[in-house]
DRENDOFI-323092 format. One record per residue (C-alpha): residue number from 1; z negated, x negated, y negated. Coordinates in steps of 0.001 Angstrom, whole numbers, plus 500000, padded with zeros to 6 digits. Example, Ala and Ser with C-alpha at 12.3 -4.5 7.8 and 13.67 -1.06 7.14 Angstrom:
BEGIN
rec resi=1	zz=492200	xx=487700	yy=504500
rec resi=2	zz=492860	xx=486330	yy=501060
This chain:
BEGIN
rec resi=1	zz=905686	xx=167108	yy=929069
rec resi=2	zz=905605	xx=167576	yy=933142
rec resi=3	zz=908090	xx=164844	yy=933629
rec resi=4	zz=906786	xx=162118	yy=931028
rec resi=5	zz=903399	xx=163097	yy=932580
rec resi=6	zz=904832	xx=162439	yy=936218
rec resi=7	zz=906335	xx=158972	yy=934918
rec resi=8	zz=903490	xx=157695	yy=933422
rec resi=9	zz=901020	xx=158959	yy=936121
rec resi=10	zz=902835	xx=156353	yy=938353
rec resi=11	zz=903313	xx=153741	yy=936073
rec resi=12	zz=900500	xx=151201	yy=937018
rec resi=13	zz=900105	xx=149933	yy=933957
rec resi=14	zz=899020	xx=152543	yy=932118
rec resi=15	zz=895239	xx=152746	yy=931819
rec resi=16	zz=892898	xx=154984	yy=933386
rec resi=17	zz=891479	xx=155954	yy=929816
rec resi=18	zz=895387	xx=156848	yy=928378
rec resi=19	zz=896732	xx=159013	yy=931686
rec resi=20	zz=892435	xx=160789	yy=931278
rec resi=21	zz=894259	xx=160973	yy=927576
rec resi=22	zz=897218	xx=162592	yy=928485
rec resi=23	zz=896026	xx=165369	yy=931315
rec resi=24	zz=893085	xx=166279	yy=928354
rec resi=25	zz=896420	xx=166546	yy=925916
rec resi=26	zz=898496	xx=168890	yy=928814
rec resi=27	zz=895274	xx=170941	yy=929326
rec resi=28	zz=894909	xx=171918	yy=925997
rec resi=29	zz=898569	xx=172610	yy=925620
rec resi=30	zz=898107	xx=174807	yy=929046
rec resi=31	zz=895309	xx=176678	yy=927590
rec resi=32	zz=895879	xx=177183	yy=924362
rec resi=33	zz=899541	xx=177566	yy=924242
rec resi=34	zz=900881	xx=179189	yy=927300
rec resi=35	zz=897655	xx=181041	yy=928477
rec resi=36	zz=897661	xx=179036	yy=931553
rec resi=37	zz=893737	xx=178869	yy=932296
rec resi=38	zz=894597	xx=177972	yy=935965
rec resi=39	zz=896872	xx=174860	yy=934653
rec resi=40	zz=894617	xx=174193	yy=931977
rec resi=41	zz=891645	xx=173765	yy=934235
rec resi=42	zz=893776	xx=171422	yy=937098
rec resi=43	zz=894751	xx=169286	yy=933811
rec resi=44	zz=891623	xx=168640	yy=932901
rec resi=45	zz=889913	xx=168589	yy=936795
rec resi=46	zz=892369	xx=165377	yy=937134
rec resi=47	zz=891029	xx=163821	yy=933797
rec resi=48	zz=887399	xx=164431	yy=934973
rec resi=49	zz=887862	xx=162617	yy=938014
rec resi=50	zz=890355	xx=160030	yy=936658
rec resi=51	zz=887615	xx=158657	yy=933963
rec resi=52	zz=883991	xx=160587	yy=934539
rec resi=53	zz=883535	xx=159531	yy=930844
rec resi=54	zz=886399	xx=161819	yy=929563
rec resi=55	zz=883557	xx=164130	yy=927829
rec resi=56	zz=886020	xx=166336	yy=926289
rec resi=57	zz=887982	xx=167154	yy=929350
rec resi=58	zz=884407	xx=167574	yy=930932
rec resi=59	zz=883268	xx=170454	yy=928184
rec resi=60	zz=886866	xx=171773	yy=928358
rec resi=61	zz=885693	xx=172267	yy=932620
rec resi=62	zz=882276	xx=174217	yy=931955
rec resi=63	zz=884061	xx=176624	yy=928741
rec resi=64	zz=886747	xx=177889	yy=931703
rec resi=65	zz=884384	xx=178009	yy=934202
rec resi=66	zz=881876	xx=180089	yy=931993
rec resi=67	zz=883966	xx=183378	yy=932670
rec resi=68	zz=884956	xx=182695	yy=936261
rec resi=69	zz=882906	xx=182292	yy=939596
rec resi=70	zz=886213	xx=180422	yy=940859
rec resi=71	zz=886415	xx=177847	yy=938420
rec resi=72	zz=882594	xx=177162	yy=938801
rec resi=73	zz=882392	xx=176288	yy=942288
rec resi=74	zz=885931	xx=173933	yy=941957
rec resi=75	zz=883944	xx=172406	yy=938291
rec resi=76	zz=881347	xx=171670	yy=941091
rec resi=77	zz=883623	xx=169384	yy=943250
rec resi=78	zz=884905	xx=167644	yy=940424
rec resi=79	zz=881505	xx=166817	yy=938750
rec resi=80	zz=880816	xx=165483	yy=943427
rec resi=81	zz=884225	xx=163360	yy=942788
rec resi=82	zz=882930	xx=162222	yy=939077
rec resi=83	zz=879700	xx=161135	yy=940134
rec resi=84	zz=880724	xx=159044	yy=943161
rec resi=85	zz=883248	xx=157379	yy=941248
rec resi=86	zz=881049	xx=156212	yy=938553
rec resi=87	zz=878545	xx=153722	yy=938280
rec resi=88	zz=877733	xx=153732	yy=934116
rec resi=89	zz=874424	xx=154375	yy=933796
rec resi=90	zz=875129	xx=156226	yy=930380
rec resi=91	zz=878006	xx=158670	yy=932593
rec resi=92	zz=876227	xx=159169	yy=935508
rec resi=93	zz=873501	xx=160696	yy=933451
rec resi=94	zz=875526	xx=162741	yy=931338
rec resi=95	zz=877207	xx=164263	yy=934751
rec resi=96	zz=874362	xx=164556	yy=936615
rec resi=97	zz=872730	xx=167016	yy=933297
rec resi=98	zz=875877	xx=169056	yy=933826
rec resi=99	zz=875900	xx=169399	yy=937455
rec resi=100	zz=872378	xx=170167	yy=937468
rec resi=101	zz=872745	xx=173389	yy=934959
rec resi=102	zz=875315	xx=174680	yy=936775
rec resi=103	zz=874310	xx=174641	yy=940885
rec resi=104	zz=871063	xx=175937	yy=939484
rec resi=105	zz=871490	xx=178408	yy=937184
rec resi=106	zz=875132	xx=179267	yy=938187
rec resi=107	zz=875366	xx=178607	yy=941442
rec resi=108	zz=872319	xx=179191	yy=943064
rec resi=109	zz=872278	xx=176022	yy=945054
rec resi=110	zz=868932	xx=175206	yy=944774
rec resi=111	zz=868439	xx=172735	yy=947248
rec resi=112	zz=871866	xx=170777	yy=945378
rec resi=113	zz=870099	xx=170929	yy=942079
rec resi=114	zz=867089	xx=169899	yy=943407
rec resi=115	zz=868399	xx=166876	yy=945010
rec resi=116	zz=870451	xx=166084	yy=941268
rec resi=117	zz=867728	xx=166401	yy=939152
rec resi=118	zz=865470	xx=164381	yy=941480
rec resi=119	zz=868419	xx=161935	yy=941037
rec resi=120	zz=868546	xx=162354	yy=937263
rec resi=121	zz=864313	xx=161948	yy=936842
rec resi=122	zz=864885	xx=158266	yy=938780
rec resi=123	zz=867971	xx=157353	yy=936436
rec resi=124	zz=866943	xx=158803	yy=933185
rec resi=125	zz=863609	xx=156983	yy=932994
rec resi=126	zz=862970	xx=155965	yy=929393
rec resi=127	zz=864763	xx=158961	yy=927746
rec resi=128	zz=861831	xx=161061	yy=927568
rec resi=129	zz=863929	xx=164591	yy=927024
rec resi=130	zz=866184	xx=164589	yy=929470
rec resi=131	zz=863185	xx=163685	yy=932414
rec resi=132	zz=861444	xx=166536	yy=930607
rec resi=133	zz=864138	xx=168953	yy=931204
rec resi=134	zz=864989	xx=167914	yy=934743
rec resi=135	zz=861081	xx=168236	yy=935498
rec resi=136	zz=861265	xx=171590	yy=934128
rec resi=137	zz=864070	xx=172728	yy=936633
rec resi=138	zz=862494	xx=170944	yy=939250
rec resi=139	zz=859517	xx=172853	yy=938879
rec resi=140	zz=861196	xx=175983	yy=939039
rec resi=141	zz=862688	xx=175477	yy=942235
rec resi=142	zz=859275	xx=174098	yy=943757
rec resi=143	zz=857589	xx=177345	yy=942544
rec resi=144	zz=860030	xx=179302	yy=944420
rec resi=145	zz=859991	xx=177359	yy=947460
rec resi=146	zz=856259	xx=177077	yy=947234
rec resi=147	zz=856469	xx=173209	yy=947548
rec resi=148	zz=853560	xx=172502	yy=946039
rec resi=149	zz=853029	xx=168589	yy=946615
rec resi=150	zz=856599	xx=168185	yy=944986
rec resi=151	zz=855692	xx=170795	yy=942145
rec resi=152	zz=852188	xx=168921	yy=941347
rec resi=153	zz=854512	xx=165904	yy=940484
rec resi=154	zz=856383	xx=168133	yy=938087
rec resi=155	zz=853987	xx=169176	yy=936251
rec resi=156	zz=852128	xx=165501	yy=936356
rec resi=157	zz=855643	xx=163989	yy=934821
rec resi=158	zz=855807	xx=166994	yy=932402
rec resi=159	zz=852311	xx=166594	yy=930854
rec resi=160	zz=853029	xx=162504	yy=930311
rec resi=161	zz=855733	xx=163559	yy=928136
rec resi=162	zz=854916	xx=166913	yy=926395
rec resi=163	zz=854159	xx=165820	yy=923017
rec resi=164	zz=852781	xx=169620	yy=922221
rec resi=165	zz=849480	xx=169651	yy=922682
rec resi=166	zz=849339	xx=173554	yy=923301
rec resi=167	zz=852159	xx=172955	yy=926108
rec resi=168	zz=850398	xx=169473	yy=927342
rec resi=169	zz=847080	xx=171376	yy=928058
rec resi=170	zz=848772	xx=174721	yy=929905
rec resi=171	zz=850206	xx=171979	yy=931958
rec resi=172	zz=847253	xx=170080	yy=932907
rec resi=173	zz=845159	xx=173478	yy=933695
rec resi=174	zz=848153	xx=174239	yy=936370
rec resi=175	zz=848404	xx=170919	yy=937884
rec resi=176	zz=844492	xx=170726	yy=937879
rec resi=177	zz=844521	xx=174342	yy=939875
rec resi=178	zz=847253	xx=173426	yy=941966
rec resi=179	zz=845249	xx=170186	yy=942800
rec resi=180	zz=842286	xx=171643	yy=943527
rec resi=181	zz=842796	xx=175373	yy=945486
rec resi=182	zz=846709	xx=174621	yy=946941
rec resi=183	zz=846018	xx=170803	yy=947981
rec resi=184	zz=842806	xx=170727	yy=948158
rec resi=185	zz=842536	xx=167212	yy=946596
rec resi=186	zz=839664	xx=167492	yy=944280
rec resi=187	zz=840029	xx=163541	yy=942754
rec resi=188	zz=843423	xx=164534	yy=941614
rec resi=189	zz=842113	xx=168033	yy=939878
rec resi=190	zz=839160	xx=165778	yy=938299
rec resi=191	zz=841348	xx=164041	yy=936791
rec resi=192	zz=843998	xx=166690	yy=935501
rec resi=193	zz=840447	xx=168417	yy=934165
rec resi=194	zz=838907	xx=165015	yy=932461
rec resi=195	zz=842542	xx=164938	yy=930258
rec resi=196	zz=842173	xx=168444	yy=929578
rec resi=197	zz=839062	xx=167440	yy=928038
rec resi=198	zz=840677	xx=164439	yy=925813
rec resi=199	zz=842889	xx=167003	yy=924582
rec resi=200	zz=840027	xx=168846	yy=923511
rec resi=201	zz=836101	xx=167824	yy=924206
rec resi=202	zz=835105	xx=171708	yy=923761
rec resi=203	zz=836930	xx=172988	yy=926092
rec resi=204	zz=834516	xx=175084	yy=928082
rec resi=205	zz=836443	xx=176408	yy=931167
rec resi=206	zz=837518	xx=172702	yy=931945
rec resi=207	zz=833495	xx=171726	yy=931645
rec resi=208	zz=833159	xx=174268	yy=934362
rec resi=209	zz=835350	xx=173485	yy=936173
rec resi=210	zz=834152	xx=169421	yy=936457
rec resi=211	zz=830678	xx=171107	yy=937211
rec resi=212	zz=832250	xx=172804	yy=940033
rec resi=213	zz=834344	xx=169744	yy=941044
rec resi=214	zz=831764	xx=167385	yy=940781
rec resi=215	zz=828991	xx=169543	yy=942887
rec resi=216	zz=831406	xx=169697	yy=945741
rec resi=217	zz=832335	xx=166066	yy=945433
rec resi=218	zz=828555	xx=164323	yy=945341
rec resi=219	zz=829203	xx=162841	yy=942172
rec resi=220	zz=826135	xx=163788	yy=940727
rec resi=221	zz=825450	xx=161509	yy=937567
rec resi=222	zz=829207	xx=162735	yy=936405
rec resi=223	zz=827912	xx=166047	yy=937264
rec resi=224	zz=824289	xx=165117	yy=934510
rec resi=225	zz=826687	xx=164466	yy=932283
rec resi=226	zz=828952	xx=167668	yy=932090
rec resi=227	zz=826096	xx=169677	yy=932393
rec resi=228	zz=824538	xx=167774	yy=929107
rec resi=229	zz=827741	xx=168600	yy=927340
rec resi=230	zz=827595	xx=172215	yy=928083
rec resi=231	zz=824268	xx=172558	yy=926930
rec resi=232	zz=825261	xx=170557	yy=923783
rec resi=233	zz=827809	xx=173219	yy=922900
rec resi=234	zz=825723	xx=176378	yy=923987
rec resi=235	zz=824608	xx=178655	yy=921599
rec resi=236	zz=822166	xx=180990	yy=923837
rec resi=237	zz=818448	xx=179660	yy=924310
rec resi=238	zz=818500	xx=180894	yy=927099
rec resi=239	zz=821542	xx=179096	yy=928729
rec resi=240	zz=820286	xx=175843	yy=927037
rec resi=241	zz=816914	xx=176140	yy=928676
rec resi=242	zz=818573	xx=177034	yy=932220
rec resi=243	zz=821197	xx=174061	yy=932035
rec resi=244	zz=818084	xx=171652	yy=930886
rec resi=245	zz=816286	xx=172668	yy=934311
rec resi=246	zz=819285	xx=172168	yy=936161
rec resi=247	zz=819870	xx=168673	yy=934732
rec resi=248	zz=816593	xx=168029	yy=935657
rec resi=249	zz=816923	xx=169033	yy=939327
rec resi=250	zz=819918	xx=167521	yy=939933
rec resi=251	zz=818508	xx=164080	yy=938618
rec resi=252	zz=815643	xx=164506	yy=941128
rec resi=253	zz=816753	xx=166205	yy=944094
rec resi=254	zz=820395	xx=164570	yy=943959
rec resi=255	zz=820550	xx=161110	yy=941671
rec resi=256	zz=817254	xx=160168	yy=943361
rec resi=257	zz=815561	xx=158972	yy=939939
rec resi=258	zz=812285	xx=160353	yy=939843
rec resi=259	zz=811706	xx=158616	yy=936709
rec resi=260	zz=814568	xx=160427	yy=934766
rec resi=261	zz=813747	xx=163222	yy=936580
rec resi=262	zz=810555	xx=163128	yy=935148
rec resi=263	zz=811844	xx=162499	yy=931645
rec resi=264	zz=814171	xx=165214	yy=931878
rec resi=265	zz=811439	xx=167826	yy=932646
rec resi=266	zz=809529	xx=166615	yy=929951
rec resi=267	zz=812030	xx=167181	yy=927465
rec resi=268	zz=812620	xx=170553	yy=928809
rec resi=269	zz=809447	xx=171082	yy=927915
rec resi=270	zz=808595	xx=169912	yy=924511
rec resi=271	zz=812308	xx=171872	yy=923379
rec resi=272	zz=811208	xx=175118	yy=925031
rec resi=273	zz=807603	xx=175685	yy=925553
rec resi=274	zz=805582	xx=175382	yy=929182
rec resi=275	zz=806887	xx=177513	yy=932042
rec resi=276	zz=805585	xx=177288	yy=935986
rec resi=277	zz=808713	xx=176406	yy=937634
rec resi=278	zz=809394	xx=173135	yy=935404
rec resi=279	zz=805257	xx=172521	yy=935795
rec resi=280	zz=805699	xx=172756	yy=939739
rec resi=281	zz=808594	xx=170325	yy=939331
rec resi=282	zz=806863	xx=168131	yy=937524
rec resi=283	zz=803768	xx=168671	yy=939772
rec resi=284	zz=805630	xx=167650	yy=942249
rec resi=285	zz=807367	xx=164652	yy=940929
rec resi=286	zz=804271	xx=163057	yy=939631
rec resi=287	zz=802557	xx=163366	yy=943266
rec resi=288	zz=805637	xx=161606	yy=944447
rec resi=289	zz=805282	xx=158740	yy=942001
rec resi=290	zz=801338	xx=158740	yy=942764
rec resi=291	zz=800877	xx=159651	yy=938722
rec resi=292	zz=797804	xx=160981	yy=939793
rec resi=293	zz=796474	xx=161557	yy=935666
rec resi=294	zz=799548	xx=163231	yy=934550
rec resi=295	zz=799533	xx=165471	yy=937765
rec resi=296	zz=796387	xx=166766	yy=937005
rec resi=297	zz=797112	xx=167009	yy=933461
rec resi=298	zz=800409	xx=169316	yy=934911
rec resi=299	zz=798481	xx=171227	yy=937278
rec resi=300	zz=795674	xx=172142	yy=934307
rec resi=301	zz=799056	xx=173669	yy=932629
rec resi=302	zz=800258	xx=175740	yy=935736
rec resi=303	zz=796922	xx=177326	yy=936200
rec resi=304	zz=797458	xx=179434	yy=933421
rec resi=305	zz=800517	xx=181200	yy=934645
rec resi=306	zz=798816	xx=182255	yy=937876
rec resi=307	zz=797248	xx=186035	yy=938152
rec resi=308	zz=796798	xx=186146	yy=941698
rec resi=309	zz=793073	xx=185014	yy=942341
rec resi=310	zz=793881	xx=183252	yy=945316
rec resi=311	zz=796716	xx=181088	yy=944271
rec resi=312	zz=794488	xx=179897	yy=941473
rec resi=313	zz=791998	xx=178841	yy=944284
rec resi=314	zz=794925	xx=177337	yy=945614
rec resi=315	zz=795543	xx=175386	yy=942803
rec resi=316	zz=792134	xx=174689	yy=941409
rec resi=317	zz=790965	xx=173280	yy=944441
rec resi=318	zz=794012	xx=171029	yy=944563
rec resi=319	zz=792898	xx=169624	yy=941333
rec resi=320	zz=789557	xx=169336	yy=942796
rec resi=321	zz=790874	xx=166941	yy=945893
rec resi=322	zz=792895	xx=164706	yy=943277
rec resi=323	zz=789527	xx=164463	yy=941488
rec resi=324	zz=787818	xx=163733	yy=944487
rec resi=325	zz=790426	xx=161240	yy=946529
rec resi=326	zz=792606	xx=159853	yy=943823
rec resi=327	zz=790752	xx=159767	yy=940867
rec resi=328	zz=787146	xx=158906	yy=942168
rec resi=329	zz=785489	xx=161146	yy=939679
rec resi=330	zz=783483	xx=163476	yy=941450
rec resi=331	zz=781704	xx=165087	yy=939002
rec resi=332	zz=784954	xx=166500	yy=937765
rec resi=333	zz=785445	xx=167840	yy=941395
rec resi=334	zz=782560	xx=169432	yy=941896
rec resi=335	zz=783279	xx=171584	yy=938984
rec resi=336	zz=786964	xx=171957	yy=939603
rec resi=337	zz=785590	xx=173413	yy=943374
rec resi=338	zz=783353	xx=175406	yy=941591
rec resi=339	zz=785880	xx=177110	yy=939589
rec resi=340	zz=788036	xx=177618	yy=942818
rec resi=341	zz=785383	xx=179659	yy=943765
rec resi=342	zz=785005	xx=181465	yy=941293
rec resi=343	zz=788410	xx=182774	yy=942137
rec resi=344	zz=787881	xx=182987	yy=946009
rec resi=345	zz=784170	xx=182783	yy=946786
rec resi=346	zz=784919	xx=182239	yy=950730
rec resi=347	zz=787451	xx=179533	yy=950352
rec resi=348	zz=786426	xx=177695	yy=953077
rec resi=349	zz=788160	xx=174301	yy=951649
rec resi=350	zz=785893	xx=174194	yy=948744
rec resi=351	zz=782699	xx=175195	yy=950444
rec resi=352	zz=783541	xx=172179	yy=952860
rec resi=353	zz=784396	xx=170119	yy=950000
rec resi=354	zz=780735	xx=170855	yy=948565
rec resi=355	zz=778879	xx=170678	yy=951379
rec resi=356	zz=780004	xx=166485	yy=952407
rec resi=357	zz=779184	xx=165667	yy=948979
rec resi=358	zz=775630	xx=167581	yy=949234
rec resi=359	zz=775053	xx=165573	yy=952710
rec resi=360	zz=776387	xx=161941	yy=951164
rec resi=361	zz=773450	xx=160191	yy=950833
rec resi=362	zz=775216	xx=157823	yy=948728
rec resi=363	zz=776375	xx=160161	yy=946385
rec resi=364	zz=775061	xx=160677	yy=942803
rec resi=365	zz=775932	xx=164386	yy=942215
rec resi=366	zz=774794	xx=165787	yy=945769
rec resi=367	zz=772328	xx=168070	yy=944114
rec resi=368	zz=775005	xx=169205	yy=941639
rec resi=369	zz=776988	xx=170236	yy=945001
rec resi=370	zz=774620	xx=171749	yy=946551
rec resi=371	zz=773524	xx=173905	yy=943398
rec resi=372	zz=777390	xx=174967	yy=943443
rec resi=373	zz=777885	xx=175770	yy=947306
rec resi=374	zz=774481	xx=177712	yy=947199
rec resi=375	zz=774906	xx=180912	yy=945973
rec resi=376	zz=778671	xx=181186	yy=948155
rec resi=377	zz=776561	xx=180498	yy=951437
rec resi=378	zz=774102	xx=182865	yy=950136
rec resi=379	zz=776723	xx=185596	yy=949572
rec resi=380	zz=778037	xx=184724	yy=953312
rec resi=381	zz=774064	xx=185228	yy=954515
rec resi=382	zz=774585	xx=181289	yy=955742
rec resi=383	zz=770913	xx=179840	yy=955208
rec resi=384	zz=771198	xx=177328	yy=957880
């Protein structure tokens, strides 16, 4: 066999595919005949590199090399000499899957494997399952290197091609946390979130998580709308009613749209009864809009959640000046001061308030003033 393999091993005109042929034909002889794994493994190292394609010589190469560190490293060199001798598409794929498996988990070389399955993710594009499994290695070595721009692009390739949705989501969740607390690039995490939330519309932590996102970012009417899903999906009363205020807030104080704002109050109300901080809002968005009517209407409302005497001065006699100034009904006034001081008999604003309508010559009600102020000046022993 040695000397018709030396003879036709420099005969030019036998083919590259029949010598591959014969040196797969002396390696097998080599190993499974005379126990010659050393032979066996040169026999089939020259087929390798010979014709790359020679896929039997190449799986005779890794079963040696499985039970010796030797044989690895030299399967190594001949899988270097395969691929640079090679330019099938088909081939250099197939070698480049091999050589991958074994610098990484054989080997340890993980900056070779990285570099070959970086290689294989450019050449393999199209076959879904092979990039899947060289992303997968990639991102191994990135998490141990703590590369984490290179392992954000694993796990971006890896979701596009998971077709489990289980896996496709865990994915997204890492890439999205990666995005936003390693890189610091919240666009990126907004978007790993937003397909989270194709995957599944309910998904609570990733409605959280845009909240978060889209605070920090200034996208505020993105930031209405995740906070309308949550309450959509909330169970608790209570939660509902607290994400309703804050979807009202934000609209004001951060959209800028005093008119939604307004709206969104409203509804806030008529789903969960009157209470004084979404009355003060709306207080103080109808001042804004000069909805004089429906302010006083508001602050009618708020009175009745104020104990403290003085505060309800406060407020009364507020409604007494919109009466007054903005609504030109001063009839209303006088009474509204009138109650104010009935609350805080010295409340100087009020007595003031009284006493230019008593001296208005041009006024209809001055007498009705004056009959209110009276007994408060009397109380203060003021009879001038």
């Amino acid at each position: 066999i040695d000397r018709s393999f030396v003879h036709r091993m420099q005969d030019d005109r036998e083919s590259a595919e029949s010598k591959a042929d014969l040196l797969q034909r002396i390696g097998v002889l080599y190993e499974t005949r005379l126990r010659d794994a050393e032979s066996a493994f040169s026999a089939y190292a020259r087929a390798v590199e010979i014709l790359p394609s020679e896929a039997p010589a190449r799986e005779a190469l890794a079963r040696l090399g499985a039970g010796r560190e030797a044989f690895r490293k030299k399967r190594a060199q001949v899988l270097d000499i395969a691929l640079e001798k090679t330019s099938d598409p088909e081939t250099l794929v197939e070698l480049l899957v091999e050589q991958g498996e074994l610098l990484l988990e054989y080997l340890q070389d993980k900056a070779a494997a990285e570099r070959c399955y970086s290689r294989l993710v450019e050449l393999a594009q199209g076959r879904d399952e092979i990039v899947l499994t060289a992303a997968r290695a990639l991102e191994r070595i990135h998490t141990q290197n703590g590369d984490h721009a290179a392992l954000a692009k694993d796990l971006q390739c890896q979701a596009e091609l998971e077709l489990d949705g289980c896996m496709r989501e865990q994915l997204l969740f890492r890439l999205a946390e990666l995005q936003e607390r390693k890189l610091f690039n919240p666009a990126a995490a907004i978007d790993a979130q937003r397909r989270r939330l194709e995957l599944d519309p309910n998904r609570l932590d990733a409605l959280r998580a845009l909240e978060r996102l889209y605070d920090s970012t200034g996208r505020y009417e993105e930031l209405v709308e995740v906070l309308q899903r949550r309450r959509e999906l909330s169970d608790d009363k209570g939660e509902r009613h607290a994400l309703g205020r804050r979807i009202a807030s934000t609209i004001e104080e951060k959209v800028g749209d005093v008119a939604r704002g307004i709206e969104a109050h409203r509804e806030n109300l008529a789903t969960f009864g009157a209470d004084r901080e979404t009355l003060a809002a709306l207080s103080r968005l109808f001042e804004s809009a000069g909805r004089w009517s429906e302010l006083l209407e508001t602050l009618e409302e708020e009175v009745a959640f104020v104990t403290d005497p003085s505060a309800r001065a406060a407020l009364r006699f507020r409604m007494a000046e919109i009466l007054a100034d903005k609504l030109d009904d001063p009839e209303r006034a006088i009474a509204a001061y009138e109650a104010a001081l009935a609350d805080d008999p010295n409340h100087a604003g009020c007595l003031l308030a009284l006493e230019a309508i008593a001296q208005d010559t041009n006024s209809p009600f001055r007498r009705e003033a004056a009959r209110a102020a009276a007994p408060h000046y009397e109380s203060l022993a003021r009879y001038d």
